[in-house]
Every structure is written in C-alpha cells, then in structure tokens.
C-alpha angles and dihedrals in degrees: 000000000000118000082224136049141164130187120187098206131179116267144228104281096052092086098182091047109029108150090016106146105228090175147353145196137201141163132144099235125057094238093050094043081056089050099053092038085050092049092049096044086059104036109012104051101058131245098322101074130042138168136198128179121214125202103176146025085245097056090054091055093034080055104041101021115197088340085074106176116250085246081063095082096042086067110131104162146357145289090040122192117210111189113191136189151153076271104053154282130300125193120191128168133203086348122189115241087248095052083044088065101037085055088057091038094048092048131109112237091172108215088018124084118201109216110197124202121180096027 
C-alpha cells in the first residue's frame, strides 16, 4: 500500500456522479508522488489541464518557436514546470518535490475535488 495517494472525485455539484473517482495517484516516496501527481495533471484530467517540464532554454524555443511565452523571460533556472489550466497558468523552476505537490493540491479543477492522503 502506497505512503501517498490522490483521487480527483467528482463533487458535489455534480449530482449523477458524485464520488465518482475520475483519477488517482500513488507512489511511496515524495519525488515520485510528484512525479505521478505531475503525469495525471497533464494526461489524466482532460483538456483542460496540461503540463509540460522543461529542462533547458533550448526545449522552450524548440516548443514555442518565435511565438516564446511572457514567463519565458522570468526563467531563472532549470528544470522548469508549467501547470495549465482553464484557470490559469502556473510557472515553477527548479521546484522541490514538496512545492511540486503544494502547487497540484492548491489548484482549482472546478467539478472535480482532489482528495490528498501522506502530506
């Protein structure tokens, strides 16, 4: 049995579903419960969330070509985390595993509720 877990379930509002788990995460380590939290905000939560790592100047432009994002010029170090959502957009460099997983656990995932066990 995994020391962290996550589960995105459906809230409240959503009166058919409620409860309903959309995703989950799990790992026994904090960089690898990151790691996991990090894989599902990008691929597991639908369109409206996506993340992408960075671990150089070079992969941004290679990404975004001439059309380089404002955030782009705030880099300070590398790897850098971009979370993005319908809410917004969150840039983080060189983060810690833990401030990896405050950033996921302090989102907004609108009918979705994260619910956080370990941390």
């Amino acid at each position: 049995m995994a020391k962290y877990k996550a589960q995105w379930v459906k809230g409240q509002q959503c009166r058919v579903s409620r409860g309903k788990v959309v995703a989950e995460a799990a790992a026994d380590s904090l960089p690898e419960f990151a790691k996991q939290l990090c894989n599902v905000y990008g691929n597991g939560l639908g369109d409206g969330f996506s993340f992408c790592k960075f671990d150089s100047e070079k992969e941004i432009e290679d990404c975004y070509g001439e059309d380089l994002p404002e955030w782009h010029k705030q880099t300070t170090d590398y790897p850098v985390f971009v979370f993005s959502s319908n809410f917004g957009a969150e840039i983080l460099c060189k983060p810690t595993a833990t401030a990896i997983i405050n950033q996921i656990c302090g989102e907004s995932y609108g009918d979705y509720d994260l619910e956080v066990k370990g941390v």
